[in-house]
TIVO-2410 file (N, C-alpha, C; in nm, 3 decimals):
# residues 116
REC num residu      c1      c2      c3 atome chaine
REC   1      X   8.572   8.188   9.821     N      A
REC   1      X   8.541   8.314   9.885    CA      A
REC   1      X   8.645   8.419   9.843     C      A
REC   2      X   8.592   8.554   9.770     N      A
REC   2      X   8.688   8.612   9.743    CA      A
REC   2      X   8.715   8.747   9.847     C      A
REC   3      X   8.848   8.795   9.885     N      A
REC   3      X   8.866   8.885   9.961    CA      A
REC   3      X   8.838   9.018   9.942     C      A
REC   4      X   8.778   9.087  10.030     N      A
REC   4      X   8.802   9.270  10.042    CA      A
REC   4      X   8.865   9.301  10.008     C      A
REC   5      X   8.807   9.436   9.917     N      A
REC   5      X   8.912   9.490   9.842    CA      A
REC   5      X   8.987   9.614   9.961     C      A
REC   6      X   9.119   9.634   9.984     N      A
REC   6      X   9.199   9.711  10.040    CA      A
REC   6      X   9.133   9.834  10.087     C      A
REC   7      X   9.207   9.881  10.173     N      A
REC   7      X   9.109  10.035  10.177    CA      A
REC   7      X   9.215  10.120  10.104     C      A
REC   8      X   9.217  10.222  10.097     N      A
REC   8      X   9.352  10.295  10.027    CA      A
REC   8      X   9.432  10.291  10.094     C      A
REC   9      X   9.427  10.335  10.230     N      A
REC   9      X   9.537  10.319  10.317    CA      A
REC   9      X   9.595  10.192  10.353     C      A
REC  10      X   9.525  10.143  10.347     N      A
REC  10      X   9.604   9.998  10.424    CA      A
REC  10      X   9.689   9.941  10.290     C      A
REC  11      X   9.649   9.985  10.137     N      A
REC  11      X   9.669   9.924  10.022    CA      A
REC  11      X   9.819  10.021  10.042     C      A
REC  12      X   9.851  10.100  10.025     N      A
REC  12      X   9.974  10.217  10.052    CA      A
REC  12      X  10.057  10.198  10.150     C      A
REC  13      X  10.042  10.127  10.238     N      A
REC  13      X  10.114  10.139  10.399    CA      A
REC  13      X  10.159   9.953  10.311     C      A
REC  14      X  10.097   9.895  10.305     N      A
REC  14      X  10.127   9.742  10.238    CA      A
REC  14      X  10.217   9.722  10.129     C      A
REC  15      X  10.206   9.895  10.034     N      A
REC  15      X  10.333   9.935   9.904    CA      A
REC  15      X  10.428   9.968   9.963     C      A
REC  16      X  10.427  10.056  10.044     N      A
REC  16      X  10.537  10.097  10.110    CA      A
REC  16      X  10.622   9.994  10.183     C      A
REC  17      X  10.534   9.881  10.213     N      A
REC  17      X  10.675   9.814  10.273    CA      A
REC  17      X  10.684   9.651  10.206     C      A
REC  18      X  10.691   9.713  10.072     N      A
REC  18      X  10.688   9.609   9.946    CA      A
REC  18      X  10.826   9.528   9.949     C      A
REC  19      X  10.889   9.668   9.923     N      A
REC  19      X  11.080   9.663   9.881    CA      A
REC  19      X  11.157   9.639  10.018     C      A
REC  20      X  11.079   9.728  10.085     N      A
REC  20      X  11.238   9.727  10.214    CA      A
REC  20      X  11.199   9.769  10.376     C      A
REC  21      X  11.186   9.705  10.476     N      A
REC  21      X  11.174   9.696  10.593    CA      A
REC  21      X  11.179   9.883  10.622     C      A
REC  22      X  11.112   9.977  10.664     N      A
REC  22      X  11.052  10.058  10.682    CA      A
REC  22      X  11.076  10.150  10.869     C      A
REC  23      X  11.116  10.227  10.924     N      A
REC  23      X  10.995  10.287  11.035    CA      A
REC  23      X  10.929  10.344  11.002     C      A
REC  24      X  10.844  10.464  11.085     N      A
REC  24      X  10.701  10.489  11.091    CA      A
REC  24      X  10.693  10.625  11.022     C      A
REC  25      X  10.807  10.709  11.051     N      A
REC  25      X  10.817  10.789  10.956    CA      A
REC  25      X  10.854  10.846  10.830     C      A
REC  26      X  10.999  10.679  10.809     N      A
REC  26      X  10.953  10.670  10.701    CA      A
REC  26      X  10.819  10.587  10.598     C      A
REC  27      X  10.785  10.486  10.635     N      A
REC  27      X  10.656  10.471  10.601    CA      A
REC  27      X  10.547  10.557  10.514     C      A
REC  28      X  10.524  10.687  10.675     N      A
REC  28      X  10.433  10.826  10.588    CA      A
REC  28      X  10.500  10.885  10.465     C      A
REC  29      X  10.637  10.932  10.458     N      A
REC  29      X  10.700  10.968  10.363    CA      A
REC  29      X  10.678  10.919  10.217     C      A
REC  30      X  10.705  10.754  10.225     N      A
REC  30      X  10.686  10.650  10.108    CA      A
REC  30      X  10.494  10.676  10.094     C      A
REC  31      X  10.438  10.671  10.169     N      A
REC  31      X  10.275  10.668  10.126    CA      A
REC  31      X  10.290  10.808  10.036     C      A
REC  32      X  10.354  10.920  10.103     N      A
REC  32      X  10.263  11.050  10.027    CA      A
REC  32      X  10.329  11.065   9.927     C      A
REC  33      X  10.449  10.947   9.832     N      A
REC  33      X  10.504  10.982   9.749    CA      A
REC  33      X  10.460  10.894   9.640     C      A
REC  34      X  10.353  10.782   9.695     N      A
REC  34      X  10.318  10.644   9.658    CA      A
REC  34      X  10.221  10.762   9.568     C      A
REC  35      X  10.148  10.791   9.697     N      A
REC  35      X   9.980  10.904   9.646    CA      A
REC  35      X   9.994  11.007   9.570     C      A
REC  36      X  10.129  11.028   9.543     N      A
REC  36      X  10.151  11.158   9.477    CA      A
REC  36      X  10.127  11.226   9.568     C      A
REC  37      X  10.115  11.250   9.703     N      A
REC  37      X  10.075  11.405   9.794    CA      A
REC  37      X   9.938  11.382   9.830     C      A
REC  38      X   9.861  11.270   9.791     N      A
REC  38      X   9.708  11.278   9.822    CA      A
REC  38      X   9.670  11.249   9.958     C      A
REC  39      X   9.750  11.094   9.964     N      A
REC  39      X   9.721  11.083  10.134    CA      A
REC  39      X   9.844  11.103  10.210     C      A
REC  40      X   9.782  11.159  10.335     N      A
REC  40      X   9.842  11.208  10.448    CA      A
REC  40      X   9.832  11.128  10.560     C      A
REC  41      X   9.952  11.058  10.605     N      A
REC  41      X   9.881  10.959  10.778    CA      A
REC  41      X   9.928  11.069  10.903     C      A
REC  42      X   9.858  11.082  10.920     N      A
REC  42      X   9.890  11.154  11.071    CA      A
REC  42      X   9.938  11.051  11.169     C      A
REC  43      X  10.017  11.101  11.275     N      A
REC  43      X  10.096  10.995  11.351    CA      A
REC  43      X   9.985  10.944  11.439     C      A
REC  44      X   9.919  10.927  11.467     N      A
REC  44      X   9.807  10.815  11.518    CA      A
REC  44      X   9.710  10.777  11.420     C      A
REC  45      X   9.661  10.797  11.314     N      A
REC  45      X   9.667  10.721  11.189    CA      A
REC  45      X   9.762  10.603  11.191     C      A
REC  46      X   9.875  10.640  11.143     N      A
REC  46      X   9.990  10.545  11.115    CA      A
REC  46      X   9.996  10.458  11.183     C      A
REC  47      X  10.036  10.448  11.332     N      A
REC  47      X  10.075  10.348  11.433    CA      A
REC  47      X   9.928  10.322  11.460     C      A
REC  48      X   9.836  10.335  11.482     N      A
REC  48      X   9.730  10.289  11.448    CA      A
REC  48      X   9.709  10.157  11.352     C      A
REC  49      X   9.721  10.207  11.246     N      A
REC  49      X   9.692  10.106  11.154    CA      A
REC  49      X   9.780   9.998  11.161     C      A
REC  50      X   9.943  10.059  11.167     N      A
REC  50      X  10.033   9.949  11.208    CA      A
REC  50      X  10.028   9.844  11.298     C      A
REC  51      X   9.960   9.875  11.442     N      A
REC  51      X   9.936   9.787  11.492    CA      A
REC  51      X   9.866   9.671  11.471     C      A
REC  52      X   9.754   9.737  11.343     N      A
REC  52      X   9.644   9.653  11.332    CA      A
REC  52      X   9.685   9.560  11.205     C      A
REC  53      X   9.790   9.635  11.119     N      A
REC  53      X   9.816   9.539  11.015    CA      A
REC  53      X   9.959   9.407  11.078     C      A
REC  54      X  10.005   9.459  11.235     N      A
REC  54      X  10.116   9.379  11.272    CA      A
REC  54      X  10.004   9.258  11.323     C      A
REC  55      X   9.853   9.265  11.402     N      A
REC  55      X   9.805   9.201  11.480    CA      A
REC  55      X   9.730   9.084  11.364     C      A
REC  56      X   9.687   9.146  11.217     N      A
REC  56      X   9.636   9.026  11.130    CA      A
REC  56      X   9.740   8.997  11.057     C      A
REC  57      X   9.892   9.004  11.093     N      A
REC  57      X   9.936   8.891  11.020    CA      A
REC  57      X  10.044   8.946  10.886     C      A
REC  58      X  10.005   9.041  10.851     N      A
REC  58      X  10.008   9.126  10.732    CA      A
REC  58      X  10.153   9.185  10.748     C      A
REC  59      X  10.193   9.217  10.852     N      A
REC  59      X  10.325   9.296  10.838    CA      A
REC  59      X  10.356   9.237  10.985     C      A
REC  60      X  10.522   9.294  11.003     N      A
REC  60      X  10.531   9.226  11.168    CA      A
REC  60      X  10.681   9.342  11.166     C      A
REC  61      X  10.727   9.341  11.282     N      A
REC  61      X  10.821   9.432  11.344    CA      A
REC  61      X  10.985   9.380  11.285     C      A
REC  62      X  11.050   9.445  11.230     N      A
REC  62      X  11.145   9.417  11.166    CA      A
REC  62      X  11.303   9.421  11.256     C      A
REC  63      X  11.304   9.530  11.306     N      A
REC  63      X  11.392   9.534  11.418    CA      A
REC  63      X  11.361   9.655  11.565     C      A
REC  64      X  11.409   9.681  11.592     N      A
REC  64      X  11.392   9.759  11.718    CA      A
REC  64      X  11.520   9.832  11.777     C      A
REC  65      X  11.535   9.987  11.743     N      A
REC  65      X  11.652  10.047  11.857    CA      A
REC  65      X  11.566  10.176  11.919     C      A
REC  66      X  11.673  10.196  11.997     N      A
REC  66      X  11.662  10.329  12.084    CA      A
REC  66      X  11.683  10.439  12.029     C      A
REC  67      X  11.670  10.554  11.962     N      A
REC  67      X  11.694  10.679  11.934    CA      A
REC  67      X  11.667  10.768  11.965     C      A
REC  68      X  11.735  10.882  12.049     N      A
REC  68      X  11.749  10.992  12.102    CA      A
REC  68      X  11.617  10.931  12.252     C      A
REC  69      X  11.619  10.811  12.300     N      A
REC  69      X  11.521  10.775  12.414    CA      A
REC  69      X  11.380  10.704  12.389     C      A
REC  70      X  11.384  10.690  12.233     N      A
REC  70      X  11.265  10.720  12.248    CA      A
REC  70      X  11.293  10.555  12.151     C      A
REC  71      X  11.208  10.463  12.161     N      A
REC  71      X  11.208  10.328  12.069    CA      A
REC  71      X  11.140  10.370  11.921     C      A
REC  72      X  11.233  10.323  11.826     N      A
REC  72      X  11.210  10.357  11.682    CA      A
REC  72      X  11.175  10.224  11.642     C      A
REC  73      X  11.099  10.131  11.582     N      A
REC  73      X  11.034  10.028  11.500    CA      A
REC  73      X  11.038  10.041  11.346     C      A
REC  74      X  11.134   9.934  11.320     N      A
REC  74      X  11.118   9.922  11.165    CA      A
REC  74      X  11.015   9.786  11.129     C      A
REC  75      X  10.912   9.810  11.035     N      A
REC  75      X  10.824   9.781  10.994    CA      A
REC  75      X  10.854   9.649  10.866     C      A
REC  76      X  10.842   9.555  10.855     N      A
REC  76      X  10.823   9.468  10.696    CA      A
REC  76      X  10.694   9.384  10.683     C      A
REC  77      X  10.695   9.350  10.542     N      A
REC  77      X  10.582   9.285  10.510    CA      A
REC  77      X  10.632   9.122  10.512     C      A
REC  78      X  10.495   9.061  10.583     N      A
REC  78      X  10.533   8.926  10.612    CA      A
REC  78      X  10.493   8.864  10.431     C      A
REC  79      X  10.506   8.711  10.431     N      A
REC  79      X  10.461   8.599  10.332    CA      A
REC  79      X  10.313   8.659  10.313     C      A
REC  80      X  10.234   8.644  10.428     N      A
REC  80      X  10.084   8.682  10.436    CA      A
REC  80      X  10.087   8.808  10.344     C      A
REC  81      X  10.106   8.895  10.399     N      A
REC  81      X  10.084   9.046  10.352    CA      A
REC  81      X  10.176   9.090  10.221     C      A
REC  82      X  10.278   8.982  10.182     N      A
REC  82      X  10.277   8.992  10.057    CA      A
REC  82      X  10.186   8.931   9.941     C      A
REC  83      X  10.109   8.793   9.971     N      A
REC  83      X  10.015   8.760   9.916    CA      A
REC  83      X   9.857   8.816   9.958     C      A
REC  84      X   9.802   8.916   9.996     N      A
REC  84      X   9.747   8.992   9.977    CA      A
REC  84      X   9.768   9.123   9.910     C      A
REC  85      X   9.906   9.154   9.967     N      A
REC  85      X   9.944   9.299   9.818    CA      A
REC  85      X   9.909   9.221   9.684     C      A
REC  86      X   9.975   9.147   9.651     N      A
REC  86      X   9.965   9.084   9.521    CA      A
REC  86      X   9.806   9.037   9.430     C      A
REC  87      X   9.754   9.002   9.522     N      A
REC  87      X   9.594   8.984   9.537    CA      A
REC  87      X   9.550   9.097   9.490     C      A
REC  88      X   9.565   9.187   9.590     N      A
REC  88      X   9.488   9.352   9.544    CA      A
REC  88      X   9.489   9.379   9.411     C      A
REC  89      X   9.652   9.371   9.385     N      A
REC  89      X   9.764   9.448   9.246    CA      A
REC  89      X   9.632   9.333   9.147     C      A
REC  90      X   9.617   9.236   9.155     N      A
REC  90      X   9.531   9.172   9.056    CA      A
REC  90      X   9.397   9.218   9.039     C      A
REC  91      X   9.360   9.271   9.098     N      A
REC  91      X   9.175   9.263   9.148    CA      A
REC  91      X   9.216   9.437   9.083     C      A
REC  92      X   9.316   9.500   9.091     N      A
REC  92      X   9.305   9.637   9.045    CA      A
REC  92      X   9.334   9.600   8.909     C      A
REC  93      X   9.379   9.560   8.886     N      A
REC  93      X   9.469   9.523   8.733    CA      A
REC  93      X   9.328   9.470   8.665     C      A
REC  94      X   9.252   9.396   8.686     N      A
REC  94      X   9.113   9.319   8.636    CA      A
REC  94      X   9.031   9.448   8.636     C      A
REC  95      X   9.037   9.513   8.740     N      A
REC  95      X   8.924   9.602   8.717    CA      A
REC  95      X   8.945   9.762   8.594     C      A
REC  96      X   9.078   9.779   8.640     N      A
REC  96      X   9.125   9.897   8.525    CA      A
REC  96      X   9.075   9.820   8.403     C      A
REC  97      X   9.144   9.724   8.353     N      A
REC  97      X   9.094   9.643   8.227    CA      A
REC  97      X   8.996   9.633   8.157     C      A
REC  98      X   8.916   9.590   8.240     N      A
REC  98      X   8.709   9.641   8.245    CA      A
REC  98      X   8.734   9.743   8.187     C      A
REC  99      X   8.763   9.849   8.304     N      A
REC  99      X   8.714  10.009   8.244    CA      A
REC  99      X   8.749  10.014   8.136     C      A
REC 100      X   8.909   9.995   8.084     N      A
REC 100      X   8.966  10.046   7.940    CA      A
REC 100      X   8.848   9.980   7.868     C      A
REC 101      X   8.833   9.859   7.836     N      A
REC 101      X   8.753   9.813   7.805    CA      A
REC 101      X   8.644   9.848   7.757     C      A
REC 102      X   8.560   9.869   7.858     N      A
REC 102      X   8.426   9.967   7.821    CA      A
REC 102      X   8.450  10.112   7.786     C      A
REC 103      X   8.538  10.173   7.824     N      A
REC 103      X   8.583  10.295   7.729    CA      A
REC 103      X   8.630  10.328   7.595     C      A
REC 104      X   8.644  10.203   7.554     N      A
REC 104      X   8.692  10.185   7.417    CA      A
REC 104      X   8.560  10.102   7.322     C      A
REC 105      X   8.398  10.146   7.403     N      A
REC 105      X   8.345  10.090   7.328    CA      A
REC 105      X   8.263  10.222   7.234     C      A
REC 106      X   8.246  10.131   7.083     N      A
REC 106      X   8.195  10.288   7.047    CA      A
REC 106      X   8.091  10.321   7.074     C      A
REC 107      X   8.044  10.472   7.087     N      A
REC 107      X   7.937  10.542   7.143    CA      A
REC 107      X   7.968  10.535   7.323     C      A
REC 108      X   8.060  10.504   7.368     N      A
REC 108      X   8.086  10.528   7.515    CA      A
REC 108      X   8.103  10.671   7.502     C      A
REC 109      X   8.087  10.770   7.640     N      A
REC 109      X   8.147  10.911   7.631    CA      A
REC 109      X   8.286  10.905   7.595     C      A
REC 110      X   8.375  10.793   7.629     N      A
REC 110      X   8.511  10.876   7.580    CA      A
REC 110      X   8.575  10.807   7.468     C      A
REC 111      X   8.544  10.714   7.371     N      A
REC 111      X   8.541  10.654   7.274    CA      A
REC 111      X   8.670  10.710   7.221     C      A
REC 112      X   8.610  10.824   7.159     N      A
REC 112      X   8.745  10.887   7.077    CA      A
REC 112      X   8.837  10.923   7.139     C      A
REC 113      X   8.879  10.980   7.301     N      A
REC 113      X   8.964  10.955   7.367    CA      A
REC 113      X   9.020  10.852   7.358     C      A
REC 114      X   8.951  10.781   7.381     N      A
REC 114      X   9.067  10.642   7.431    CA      A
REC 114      X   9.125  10.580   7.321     C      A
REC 115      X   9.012  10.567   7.155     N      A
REC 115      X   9.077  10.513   7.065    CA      A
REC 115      X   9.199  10.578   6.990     C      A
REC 116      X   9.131  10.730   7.017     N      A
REC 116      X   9.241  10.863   6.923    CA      A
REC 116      X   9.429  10.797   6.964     C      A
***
C-alpha cells in the first residue's frame, strides 16, 4: 500500500523541522523561506496543523517554557515523521524525473529547452 502524497503544507511544516527542534513562530518563518514567500500559515493554520501532526505521530513537543506568561512550545520531528519526510523527498524525486524525462522527448513542447 503506497502512502498520500503530502499536502504542501504539512510537506513544509515536516522541512522545517528536519534540522532542528523549532517553536511556532519560528516554524512560519522557516516555511515562508522554505516557499520562497509563497506560503503563509496564519497562527491558527499553524497550531492547527501542529496539533494534528503532534496527534499522528509525525512530530511531538520538544520542550516547553514560559515567556513573557504566555507557554512557548518547541516543536521536532519524531523517527515516524522523519520516515515519511523522506518518503515524500522520494515520490517527488520519482516524479520530477518522469517529467524531465518526458520533456526531453523529441517533439515534446519543450524539447529544445530542455536539451539546448
Amino acid at each position: 500500500m503506497t502512502q498520500r502524497a503530502l499536502q504542501e503544507p504539512t510537506l513544509l511544516l515536516l522541512t522545517a523541522l528536519a534540522d532542528q527542534p523549532r517553536h511556532g513562530y519560528a516554524i512560519a518563518q522557516e516555511v515562508l523561506a522554505i516557499s520562497d514567500g509563497r506560503v503563509r500559515l496564519r497562527t491558527g493554520t499553524l497550531y492547527t496543523a501542529l496539533e494534528r501532526l503532534v496527534q499522528e505521530g509525525l512530530i511531538e513537543v520538544d520542550s516547553e517554557q514560559t515567556v513573557g506568561g504566555r507557554l512557548r512550545r518547541a516543536y521536532r520531528l519524531t523517527r515516524l515523521g522523519g520516515g515519511v519526510l523522506a518518503a515524500e523527498v522520494e515520490r517527488l524525486r520519482a516524479t520530477a524525473a518522469e517529467a524531465e524525462r518526458r520533456l526531453a522527448v523529441p517533439g515534446s513542447p519543450r524539447w529544445k529547452e530542455v536539451t539546448a
